[in-house]
VEXDREN-2710 file (C-alpha; in Angstrom, 1 decimal):
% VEXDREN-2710
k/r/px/py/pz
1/UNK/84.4/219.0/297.1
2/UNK/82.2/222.3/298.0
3/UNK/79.4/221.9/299.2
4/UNK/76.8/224.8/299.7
5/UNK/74.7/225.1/302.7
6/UNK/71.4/227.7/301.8
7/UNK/67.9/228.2/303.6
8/UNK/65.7/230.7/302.0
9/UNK/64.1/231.4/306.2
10/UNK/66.0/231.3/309.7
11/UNK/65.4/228.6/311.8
12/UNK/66.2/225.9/309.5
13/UNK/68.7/223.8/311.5
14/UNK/71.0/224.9/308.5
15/UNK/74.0/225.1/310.1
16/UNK/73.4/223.3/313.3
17/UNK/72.9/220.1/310.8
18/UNK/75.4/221.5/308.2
19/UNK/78.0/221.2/311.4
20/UNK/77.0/217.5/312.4
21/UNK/77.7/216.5/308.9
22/UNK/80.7/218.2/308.8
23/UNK/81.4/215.8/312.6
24/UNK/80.5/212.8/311.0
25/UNK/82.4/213.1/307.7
26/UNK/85.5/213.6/309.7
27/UNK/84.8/211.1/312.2
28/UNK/84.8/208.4/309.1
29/UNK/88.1/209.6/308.1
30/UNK/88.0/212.8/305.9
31/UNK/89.2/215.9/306.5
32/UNK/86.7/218.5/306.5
33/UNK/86.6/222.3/307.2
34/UNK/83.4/224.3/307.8
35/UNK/83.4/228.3/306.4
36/UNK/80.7/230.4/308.7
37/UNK/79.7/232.2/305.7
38/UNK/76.5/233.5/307.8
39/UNK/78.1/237.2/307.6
40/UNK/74.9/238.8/309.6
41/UNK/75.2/235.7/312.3
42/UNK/77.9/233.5/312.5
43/UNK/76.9/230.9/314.9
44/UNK/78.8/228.1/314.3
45/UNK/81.1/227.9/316.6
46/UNK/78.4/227.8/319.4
47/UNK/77.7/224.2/317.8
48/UNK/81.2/222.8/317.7
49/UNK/81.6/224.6/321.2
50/UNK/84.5/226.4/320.1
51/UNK/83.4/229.7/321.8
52/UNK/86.7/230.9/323.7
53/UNK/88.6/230.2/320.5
54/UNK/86.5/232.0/318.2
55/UNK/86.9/235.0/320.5
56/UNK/90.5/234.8/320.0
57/UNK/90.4/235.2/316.8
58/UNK/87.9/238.2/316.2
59/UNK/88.8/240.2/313.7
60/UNK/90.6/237.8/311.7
61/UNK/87.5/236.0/310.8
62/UNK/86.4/235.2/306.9
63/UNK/84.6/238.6/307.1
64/UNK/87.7/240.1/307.8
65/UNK/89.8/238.2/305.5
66/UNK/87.5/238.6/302.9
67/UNK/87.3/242.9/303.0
68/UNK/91.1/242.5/303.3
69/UNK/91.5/243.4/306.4
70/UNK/93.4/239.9/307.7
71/UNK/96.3/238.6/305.8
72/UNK/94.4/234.8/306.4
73/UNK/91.4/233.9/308.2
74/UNK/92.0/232.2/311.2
75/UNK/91.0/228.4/311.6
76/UNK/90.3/226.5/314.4
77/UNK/91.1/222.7/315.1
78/UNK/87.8/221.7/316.5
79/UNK/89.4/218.3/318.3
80/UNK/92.1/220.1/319.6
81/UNK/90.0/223.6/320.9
82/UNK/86.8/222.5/321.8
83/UNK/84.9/222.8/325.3
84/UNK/82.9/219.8/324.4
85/UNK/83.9/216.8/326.9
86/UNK/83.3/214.0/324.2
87/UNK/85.0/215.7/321.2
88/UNK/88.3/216.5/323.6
89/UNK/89.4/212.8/322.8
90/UNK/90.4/212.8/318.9
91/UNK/88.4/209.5/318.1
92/UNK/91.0/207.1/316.6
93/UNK/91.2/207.3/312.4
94/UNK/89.3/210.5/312.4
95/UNK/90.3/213.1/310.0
96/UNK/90.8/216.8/310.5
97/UNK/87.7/219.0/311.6
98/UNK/88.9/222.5/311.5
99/UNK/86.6/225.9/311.6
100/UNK/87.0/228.9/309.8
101/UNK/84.9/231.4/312.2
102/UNK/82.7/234.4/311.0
103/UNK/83.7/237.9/312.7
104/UNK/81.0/238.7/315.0
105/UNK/81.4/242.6/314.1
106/UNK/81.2/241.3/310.6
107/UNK/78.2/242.1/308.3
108/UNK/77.2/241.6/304.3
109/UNK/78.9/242.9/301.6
110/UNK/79.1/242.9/297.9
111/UNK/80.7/240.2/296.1
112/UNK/82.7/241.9/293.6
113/UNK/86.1/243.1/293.1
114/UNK/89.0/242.1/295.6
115/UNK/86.5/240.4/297.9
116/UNK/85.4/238.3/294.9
117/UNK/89.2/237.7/294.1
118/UNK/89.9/236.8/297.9
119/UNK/86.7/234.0/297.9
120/UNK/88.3/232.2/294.8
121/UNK/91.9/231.7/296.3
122/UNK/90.4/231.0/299.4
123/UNK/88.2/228.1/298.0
124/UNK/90.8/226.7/295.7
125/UNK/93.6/226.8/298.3
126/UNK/91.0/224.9/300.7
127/UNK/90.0/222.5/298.2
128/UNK/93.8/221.6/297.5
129/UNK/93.9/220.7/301.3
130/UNK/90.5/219.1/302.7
131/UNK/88.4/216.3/301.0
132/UNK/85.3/218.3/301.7
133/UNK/84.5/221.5/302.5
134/UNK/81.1/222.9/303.7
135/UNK/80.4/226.6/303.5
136/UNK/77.4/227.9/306.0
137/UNK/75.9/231.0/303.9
138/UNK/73.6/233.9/305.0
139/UNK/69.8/233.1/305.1
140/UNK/67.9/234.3/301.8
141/UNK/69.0/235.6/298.6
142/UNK/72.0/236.9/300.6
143/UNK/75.4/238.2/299.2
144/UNK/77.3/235.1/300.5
145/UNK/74.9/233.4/298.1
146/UNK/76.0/235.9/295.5
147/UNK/79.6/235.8/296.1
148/UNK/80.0/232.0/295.9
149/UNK/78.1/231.7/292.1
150/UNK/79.8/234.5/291.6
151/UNK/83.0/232.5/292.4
152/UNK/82.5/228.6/291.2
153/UNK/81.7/230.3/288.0
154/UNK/84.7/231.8/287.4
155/UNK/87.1/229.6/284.6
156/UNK/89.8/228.8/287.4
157/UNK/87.1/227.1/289.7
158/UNK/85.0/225.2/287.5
159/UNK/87.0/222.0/287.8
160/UNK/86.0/222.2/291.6
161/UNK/82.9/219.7/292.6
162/UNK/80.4/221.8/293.9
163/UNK/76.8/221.2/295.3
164/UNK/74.2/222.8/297.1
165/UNK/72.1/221.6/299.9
166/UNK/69.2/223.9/300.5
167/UNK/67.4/223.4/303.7
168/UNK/63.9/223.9/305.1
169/UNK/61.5/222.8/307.4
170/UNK/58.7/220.8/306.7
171/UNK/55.6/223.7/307.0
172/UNK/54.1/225.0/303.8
173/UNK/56.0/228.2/303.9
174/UNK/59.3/226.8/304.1
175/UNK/58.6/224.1/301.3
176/UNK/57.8/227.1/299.4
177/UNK/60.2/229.3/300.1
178/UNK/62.6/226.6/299.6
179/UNK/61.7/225.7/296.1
180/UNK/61.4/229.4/295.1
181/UNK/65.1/230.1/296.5
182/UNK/66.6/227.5/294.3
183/UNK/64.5/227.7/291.6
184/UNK/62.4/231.0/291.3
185/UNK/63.2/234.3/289.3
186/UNK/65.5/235.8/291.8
187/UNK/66.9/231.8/292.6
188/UNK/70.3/230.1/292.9
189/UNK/69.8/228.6/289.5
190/UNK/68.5/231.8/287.5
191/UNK/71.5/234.0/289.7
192/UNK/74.2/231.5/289.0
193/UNK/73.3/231.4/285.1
194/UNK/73.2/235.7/285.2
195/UNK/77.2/234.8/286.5
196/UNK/78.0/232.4/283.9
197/UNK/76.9/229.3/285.1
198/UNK/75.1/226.4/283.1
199/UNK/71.5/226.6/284.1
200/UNK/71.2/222.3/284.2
201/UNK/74.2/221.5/285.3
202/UNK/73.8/223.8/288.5
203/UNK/70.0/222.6/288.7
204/UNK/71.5/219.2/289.4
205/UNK/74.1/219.8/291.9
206/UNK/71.2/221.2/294.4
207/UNK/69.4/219.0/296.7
208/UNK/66.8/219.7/299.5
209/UNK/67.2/218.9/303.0
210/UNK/63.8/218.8/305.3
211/UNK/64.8/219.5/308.7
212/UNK/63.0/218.8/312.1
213/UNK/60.2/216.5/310.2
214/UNK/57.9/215.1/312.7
215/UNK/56.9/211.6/312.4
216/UNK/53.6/210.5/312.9
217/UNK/53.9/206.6/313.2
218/UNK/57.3/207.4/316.3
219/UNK/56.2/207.2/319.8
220/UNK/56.7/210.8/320.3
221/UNK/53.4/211.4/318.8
222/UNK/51.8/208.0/319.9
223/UNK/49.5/209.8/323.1
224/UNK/47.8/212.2/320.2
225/UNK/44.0/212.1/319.5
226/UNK/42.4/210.0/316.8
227/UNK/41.6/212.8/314.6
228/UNK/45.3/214.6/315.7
229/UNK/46.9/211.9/314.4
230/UNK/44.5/211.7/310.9
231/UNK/45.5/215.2/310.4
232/UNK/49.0/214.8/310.4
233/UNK/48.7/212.1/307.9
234/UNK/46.8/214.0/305.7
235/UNK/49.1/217.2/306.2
236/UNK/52.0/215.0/305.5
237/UNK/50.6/214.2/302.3
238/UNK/49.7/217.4/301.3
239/UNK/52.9/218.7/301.8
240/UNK/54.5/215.7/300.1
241/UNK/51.9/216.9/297.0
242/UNK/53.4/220.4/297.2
243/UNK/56.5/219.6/297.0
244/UNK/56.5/217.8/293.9
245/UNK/54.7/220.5/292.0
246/UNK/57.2/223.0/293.3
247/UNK/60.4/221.1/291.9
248/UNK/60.8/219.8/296.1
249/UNK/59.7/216.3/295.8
250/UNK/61.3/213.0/296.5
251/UNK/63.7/212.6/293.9
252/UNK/65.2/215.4/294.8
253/UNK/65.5/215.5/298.7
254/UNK/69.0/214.1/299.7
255/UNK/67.6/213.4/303.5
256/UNK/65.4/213.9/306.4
257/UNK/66.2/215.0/309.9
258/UNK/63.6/213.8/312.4
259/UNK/62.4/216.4/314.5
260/UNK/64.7/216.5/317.8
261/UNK/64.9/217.6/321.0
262/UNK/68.9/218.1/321.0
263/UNK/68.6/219.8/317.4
264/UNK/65.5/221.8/318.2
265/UNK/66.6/223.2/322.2
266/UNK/70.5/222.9/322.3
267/UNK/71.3/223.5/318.7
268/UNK/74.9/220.7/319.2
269/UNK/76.5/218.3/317.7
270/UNK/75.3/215.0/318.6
271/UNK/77.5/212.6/319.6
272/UNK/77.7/208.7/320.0
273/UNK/77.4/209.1/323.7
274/UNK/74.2/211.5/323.6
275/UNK/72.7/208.3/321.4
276/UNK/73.9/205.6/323.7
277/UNK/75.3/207.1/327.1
278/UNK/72.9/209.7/328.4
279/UNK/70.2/209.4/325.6
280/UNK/68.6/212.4/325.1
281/UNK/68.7/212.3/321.7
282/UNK/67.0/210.0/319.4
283/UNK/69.0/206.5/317.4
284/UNK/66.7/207.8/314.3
285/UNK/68.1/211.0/314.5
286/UNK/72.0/209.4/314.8
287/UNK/71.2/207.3/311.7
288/UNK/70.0/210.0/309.6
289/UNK/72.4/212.4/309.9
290/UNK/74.7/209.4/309.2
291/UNK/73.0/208.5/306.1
292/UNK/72.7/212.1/305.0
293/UNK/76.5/212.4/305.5
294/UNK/77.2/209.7/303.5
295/UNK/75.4/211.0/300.6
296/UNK/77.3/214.1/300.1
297/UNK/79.7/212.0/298.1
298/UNK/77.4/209.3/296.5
299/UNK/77.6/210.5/293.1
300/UNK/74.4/208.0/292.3
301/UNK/72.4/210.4/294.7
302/UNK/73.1/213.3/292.7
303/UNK/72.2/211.6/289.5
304/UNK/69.9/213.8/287.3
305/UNK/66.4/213.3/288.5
END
Protein backbone atom coordinates (compact mmCIF):
# COMPACT_ATOMS: atom_id res chain seq x y z
CA UNK A 1 0.00 0.00 0.00
CA UNK A 2 1.17 3.75 -0.92
CA UNK A 3 0.33 6.05 1.02
CA UNK A 4 0.88 9.80 0.25
CA UNK A 5 2.10 12.28 2.62
CA UNK A 6 1.09 16.22 1.25
CA UNK A 7 0.80 19.63 3.23
CA UNK A 8 -0.20 22.51 1.15
CA UNK A 9 2.37 25.03 4.00
CA UNK A 10 5.72 24.15 5.85
CA UNK A 11 5.58 23.45 9.24
CA UNK A 12 3.05 20.92 9.35
CA UNK A 13 4.73 18.11 11.29
CA UNK A 14 4.25 16.24 7.80
CA UNK A 15 7.00 14.31 7.88
CA UNK A 16 8.03 14.38 11.42
CA UNK A 17 4.47 12.49 12.03
CA UNK A 18 4.55 10.79 8.62
CA UNK A 19 8.02 9.13 10.20
CA UNK A 20 6.42 8.01 13.59
CA UNK A 21 3.82 6.34 11.74
CA UNK A 22 6.05 4.79 9.55
CA UNK A 23 7.90 3.61 13.57
CA UNK A 24 4.86 2.38 14.74
CA UNK A 25 3.63 0.36 11.75
CA UNK A 26 6.90 -1.50 11.81
CA UNK A 27 7.11 -1.84 15.47
CA UNK A 28 3.59 -3.93 15.16
CA UNK A 29 5.07 -6.11 12.76
CA UNK A 30 5.03 -4.70 9.05
CA UNK A 31 7.53 -3.81 7.01
CA UNK A 32 7.62 -0.41 6.06
CA UNK A 33 9.93 1.95 3.96
CA UNK A 34 9.70 5.73 4.04
CA UNK A 35 10.65 7.73 0.32
CA UNK A 36 12.02 11.54 1.33
CA UNK A 37 10.17 12.81 -1.63
CA UNK A 38 10.70 16.48 -0.10
CA UNK A 39 13.18 17.16 -3.21
CA UNK A 40 13.84 21.05 -2.00
CA UNK A 41 14.31 19.59 1.89
CA UNK A 42 14.81 16.26 2.67
CA UNK A 43 14.78 16.06 6.34
CA UNK A 44 13.88 12.86 7.24
CA UNK A 45 16.59 11.26 8.25
CA UNK A 46 17.16 14.01 11.00
CA UNK A 47 13.89 12.18 12.55
CA UNK A 48 14.91 8.64 12.36
CA UNK A 49 18.48 9.92 13.35
CA UNK A 50 20.04 8.37 10.63
CA UNK A 51 22.27 11.43 9.88
CA UNK A 52 25.93 9.76 9.34
CA UNK A 53 24.23 7.26 7.10
CA UNK A 54 22.41 9.46 4.92
CA UNK A 55 25.80 11.29 4.34
CA UNK A 56 27.10 8.14 3.05
CA UNK A 57 24.98 7.90 0.63
CA UNK A 58 24.74 11.44 -0.99
CA UNK A 59 24.43 11.35 -4.33
CA UNK A 60 22.69 8.22 -4.64
CA UNK A 61 19.66 9.50 -3.03
CA UNK A 62 15.93 9.23 -4.83
CA UNK A 63 16.75 12.62 -6.41
CA UNK A 64 19.61 11.11 -7.93
CA UNK A 65 18.04 7.86 -8.81
CA UNK A 66 15.27 9.42 -10.14
CA UNK A 67 17.37 12.01 -12.88
CA UNK A 68 19.26 8.80 -13.64
CA UNK A 69 22.14 9.56 -12.19
CA UNK A 70 22.33 6.39 -9.56
CA UNK A 71 21.73 2.86 -10.86
CA UNK A 72 19.36 2.40 -7.29
CA UNK A 73 18.69 4.71 -4.61
CA UNK A 74 20.33 3.91 -1.56
CA UNK A 75 18.27 2.57 1.58
CA UNK A 76 18.97 2.73 4.92
CA UNK A 77 18.02 0.01 7.74
CA UNK A 78 16.82 2.37 10.29
CA UNK A 79 17.26 -0.36 13.30
CA UNK A 80 20.42 -1.29 12.17
CA UNK A 81 22.00 2.49 11.31
CA UNK A 82 20.53 4.66 13.64
CA UNK A 83 22.19 7.02 16.43
CA UNK A 84 19.06 6.81 18.36
CA UNK A 85 19.89 4.83 21.83
CA UNK A 86 16.22 3.26 22.06
CA UNK A 87 15.81 2.26 18.38
CA UNK A 88 19.60 0.46 18.41
CA UNK A 89 17.76 -2.66 20.03
CA UNK A 90 15.53 -4.17 17.08
CA UNK A 91 12.25 -4.52 19.45
CA UNK A 92 11.37 -8.22 19.21
CA UNK A 93 8.57 -9.08 16.24
CA UNK A 94 9.19 -5.76 14.68
CA UNK A 95 9.22 -5.57 10.91
CA UNK A 96 11.70 -3.88 8.66
CA UNK A 97 12.01 0.11 8.84
CA UNK A 98 14.20 1.03 6.02
CA UNK A 99 14.79 4.77 4.52
CA UNK A 100 15.24 5.82 1.17
CA UNK A 101 17.08 9.37 1.79
CA UNK A 102 16.57 12.54 -0.45
CA UNK A 103 19.97 14.03 -1.90
CA UNK A 104 20.70 17.12 -0.09
CA UNK A 105 22.14 18.78 -3.38
CA UNK A 106 18.88 17.51 -4.89
CA UNK A 107 16.13 19.95 -6.08
CA UNK A 108 12.51 19.74 -8.08
CA UNK A 109 12.09 18.55 -11.29
CA UNK A 110 9.56 17.74 -13.88
CA UNK A 111 7.82 14.57 -13.80
CA UNK A 112 7.80 13.43 -17.17
CA UNK A 113 9.77 11.18 -19.38
CA UNK A 114 12.54 8.80 -17.89
CA UNK A 115 12.07 10.32 -14.46
CA UNK A 116 8.41 9.48 -14.71
CA UNK A 117 9.38 5.91 -16.03
CA UNK A 118 11.97 5.57 -13.02
CA UNK A 119 8.98 6.62 -10.19
CA UNK A 120 6.76 3.70 -11.57
CA UNK A 121 9.43 0.81 -11.27
CA UNK A 122 10.54 2.21 -8.30
CA UNK A 123 7.02 2.14 -6.63
CA UNK A 124 5.95 -1.22 -7.99
CA UNK A 125 9.30 -2.94 -7.14
CA UNK A 126 8.71 -1.42 -3.48
CA UNK A 127 5.31 -2.37 -3.23
CA UNK A 128 6.27 -6.11 -4.27
CA UNK A 129 8.55 -5.96 -1.10
CA UNK A 130 7.08 -3.82 1.89
CA UNK A 131 3.48 -3.97 3.26
CA UNK A 132 3.41 -0.20 3.35
CA UNK A 133 5.11 2.35 2.05
CA UNK A 134 5.00 6.09 2.87
CA UNK A 135 6.23 8.67 0.49
CA UNK A 136 7.11 12.27 2.20
CA UNK A 137 6.43 14.79 -0.89
CA UNK A 138 7.48 18.51 -1.36
CA UNK A 139 5.26 21.12 0.41
CA UNK A 140 2.51 22.79 -2.07
CA UNK A 141 1.40 21.92 -5.43
CA UNK A 142 5.01 20.61 -5.92
CA UNK A 143 6.35 18.33 -8.70
CA UNK A 144 6.77 15.30 -6.32
CA UNK A 145 2.98 15.83 -6.11
CA UNK A 146 2.90 15.87 -9.79
CA UNK A 147 5.11 12.98 -10.46
CA UNK A 148 3.28 10.57 -8.13
CA UNK A 149 -0.57 11.24 -10.00
CA UNK A 150 1.29 11.29 -12.71
CA UNK A 151 2.55 7.71 -11.74
CA UNK A 152 -0.45 5.77 -9.82
CA UNK A 153 -2.32 6.70 -12.89
CA UNK A 154 -0.50 4.96 -15.18
CA UNK A 155 -2.36 1.34 -16.34
CA UNK A 156 0.61 -0.77 -14.74
CA UNK A 157 0.03 0.93 -11.24
CA UNK A 158 -3.52 1.10 -10.77
CA UNK A 159 -3.83 -2.23 -9.08
CA UNK A 160 -1.54 -0.57 -6.32
CA UNK A 161 -3.62 0.77 -3.03
CA UNK A 162 -2.92 4.19 -2.84
CA UNK A 163 -4.08 7.00 -0.33
CA UNK A 164 -3.30 10.33 0.58
CA UNK A 165 -2.94 11.91 3.87
CA UNK A 166 -2.86 15.65 3.67
CA UNK A 167 -1.70 17.48 6.66
CA UNK A 168 -2.27 20.82 8.40
CA UNK A 169 -2.32 22.55 11.42
CA UNK A 170 -5.27 23.63 13.10
CA UNK A 171 -5.16 27.77 12.28
CA UNK A 172 -7.58 29.12 9.66
CA UNK A 173 -5.00 29.42 7.04
CA UNK A 174 -3.91 25.99 7.12
CA UNK A 175 -7.53 24.55 7.27
CA UNK A 176 -7.84 26.48 4.23
CA UNK A 177 -5.04 25.86 2.44
CA UNK A 178 -5.50 22.31 3.24
CA UNK A 179 -8.91 21.92 1.74
CA UNK A 180 -7.92 24.02 -1.32
CA UNK A 181 -4.78 21.69 -1.98
CA UNK A 182 -6.83 18.52 -2.18
CA UNK A 183 -9.64 19.85 -3.47
CA UNK A 184 -9.35 23.38 -5.33
CA UNK A 185 -8.75 24.14 -9.09
CA UNK A 186 -5.06 23.58 -9.15
CA UNK A 187 -5.77 20.45 -6.35
CA UNK A 188 -4.63 16.79 -6.00
CA UNK A 189 -8.02 15.69 -7.11
CA UNK A 190 -8.56 18.16 -10.20
CA UNK A 191 -4.43 17.41 -11.15
CA UNK A 192 -4.81 13.68 -10.76
CA UNK A 193 -8.11 13.58 -13.03
CA UNK A 194 -5.98 16.07 -15.80
CA UNK A 195 -3.50 12.61 -15.59
CA UNK A 196 -6.03 10.08 -15.94
CA UNK A 197 -7.29 9.44 -12.73
CA UNK A 198 -11.06 8.95 -11.58
CA UNK A 199 -12.06 12.20 -9.87
CA UNK A 200 -14.27 10.02 -6.90
CA UNK A 201 -12.36 7.41 -6.49
CA UNK A 202 -9.14 9.56 -5.79
CA UNK A 203 -11.49 12.03 -3.65
CA UNK A 204 -11.93 9.05 -1.37
CA UNK A 205 -8.45 7.78 -0.90
CA UNK A 206 -7.49 11.39 0.76
CA UNK A 207 -7.83 12.02 4.35
CA UNK A 208 -6.81 15.07 6.57
CA UNK A 209 -4.48 14.96 9.33
CA UNK A 210 -4.64 18.15 11.97
CA UNK A 211 -1.39 18.35 13.46
CA UNK A 212 -0.19 20.08 16.76
CA UNK A 213 -4.10 20.70 17.90
CA UNK A 214 -4.12 22.21 21.22
CA UNK A 215 -6.62 21.09 23.65
CA UNK A 216 -8.41 23.18 25.79
CA UNK A 217 -9.94 20.82 28.49
CA UNK A 218 -5.65 19.13 29.03
CA UNK A 219 -3.81 20.55 31.81
CA UNK A 220 -1.39 22.28 29.63
CA UNK A 221 -3.86 25.02 29.21
CA UNK A 222 -5.57 24.57 32.68
CA UNK A 223 -3.58 28.02 34.33
CA UNK A 224 -5.25 30.23 31.30
CA UNK A 225 -7.82 33.10 32.03
CA UNK A 226 -11.50 32.74 32.10
CA UNK A 227 -12.11 34.58 28.96
CA UNK A 228 -8.62 32.71 27.39
CA UNK A 229 -10.05 29.71 27.91
CA UNK A 230 -13.78 30.85 26.37
CA UNK A 231 -11.95 31.90 23.35
CA UNK A 232 -10.43 28.83 22.58
CA UNK A 233 -13.64 27.10 22.78
CA UNK A 234 -15.28 29.32 20.55
CA UNK A 235 -12.16 29.28 18.11
CA UNK A 236 -12.28 25.60 18.21
CA UNK A 237 -15.67 25.63 16.98
CA UNK A 238 -15.27 28.04 14.42
CA UNK A 239 -12.69 26.20 12.95
CA UNK A 240 -14.51 22.94 13.33
CA UNK A 241 -17.45 25.10 11.17
CA UNK A 242 -14.84 25.92 8.54
CA UNK A 243 -13.80 22.84 8.06
CA UNK A 244 -16.92 21.28 7.09
CA UNK A 245 -17.86 23.86 4.61
CA UNK A 246 -14.44 23.46 3.04
CA UNK A 247 -14.75 19.57 2.40
CA UNK A 248 -12.17 19.35 5.99
CA UNK A 249 -14.68 18.19 8.46
CA UNK A 250 -15.06 15.26 10.69
CA UNK A 251 -15.82 12.62 8.47
CA UNK A 252 -13.11 13.12 6.69
CA UNK A 253 -10.13 13.67 9.20
CA UNK A 254 -8.32 10.23 9.80
CA UNK A 255 -6.67 11.70 13.18
CA UNK A 256 -5.47 14.33 15.49
CA UNK A 257 -1.97 14.93 16.86
CA UNK A 258 -2.12 16.88 20.21
CA UNK A 259 0.01 19.62 20.17
CA UNK A 260 3.62 18.49 21.70
CA UNK A 261 6.58 19.52 23.04
CA UNK A 262 8.78 16.62 21.49
CA UNK A 263 6.92 17.09 18.02
CA UNK A 264 6.90 20.85 18.10
CA UNK A 265 10.95 21.55 19.52
CA UNK A 266 12.86 18.19 18.68
CA UNK A 267 10.98 17.17 15.58
CA UNK A 268 11.83 12.87 16.72
CA UNK A 269 10.36 9.90 16.83
CA UNK A 270 8.82 9.25 20.01
CA UNK A 271 9.38 6.23 21.63
CA UNK A 272 7.89 4.05 24.45
CA UNK A 273 10.59 5.21 26.77
CA UNK A 274 10.09 9.14 26.09
CA UNK A 275 6.17 8.16 27.27
CA UNK A 276 7.12 6.07 30.26
CA UNK A 277 10.98 6.45 31.09
CA UNK A 278 11.92 10.11 30.95
CA UNK A 279 8.44 11.56 30.03
CA UNK A 280 8.80 14.42 28.21
CA UNK A 281 6.34 13.63 25.89
CA UNK A 282 2.76 13.31 26.39
CA UNK A 283 0.58 9.35 26.81
CA UNK A 284 -2.18 11.37 24.52
CA UNK A 285 0.23 12.10 22.09
CA UNK A 286 1.63 8.08 22.21
CA UNK A 287 -1.94 6.97 21.77
CA UNK A 288 -2.75 9.02 18.94
CA UNK A 289 -0.16 8.46 16.79
CA UNK A 290 -0.99 4.78 17.63
CA UNK A 291 -4.50 5.15 16.61
CA UNK A 292 -3.65 7.13 13.52
CA UNK A 293 -1.24 4.27 12.54
CA UNK A 294 -3.67 1.84 12.79
CA UNK A 295 -5.97 3.48 10.53
CA UNK A 296 -3.86 3.62 7.58
CA UNK A 297 -5.09 0.08 6.90
CA UNK A 298 -8.69 0.16 8.30
CA UNK A 299 -10.39 0.05 5.11
CA UNK A 300 -13.83 1.08 7.26
CA UNK A 301 -11.97 4.45 7.86
CA UNK A 302 -11.65 5.15 4.30
CA UNK A 303 -15.22 4.31 3.61
CA UNK A 304 -16.88 6.95 1.30
CA UNK A 305 -18.00 9.79 3.48
Amino acid sequence: MLIFAASDKGGTGRSVTGANLAYRRALAGDHVCYLDFDFGSPTAAAVFDVLDARAAAEDRGLHAYLAGEAGEPARIDVWADTEHPVLRHLPSGAGRLELFPGDLSGGEFAATGENLHRCVDLLLRLDGEYDLILVDLSAGRSYAVDMVLAATARPETRAVVSRWLVFHRWTRQHVTAAAHLAFGRRGIVAGGVARGHDGDALRAGIRFVRSGVPDPESPLWSQVTPTQSAWMRRTDEDLQQLASVLGAGHSTVLGTVPLDPVLQWREQLITDEDVVGSQIANQETWEALGELARRLTDDKCWEQA
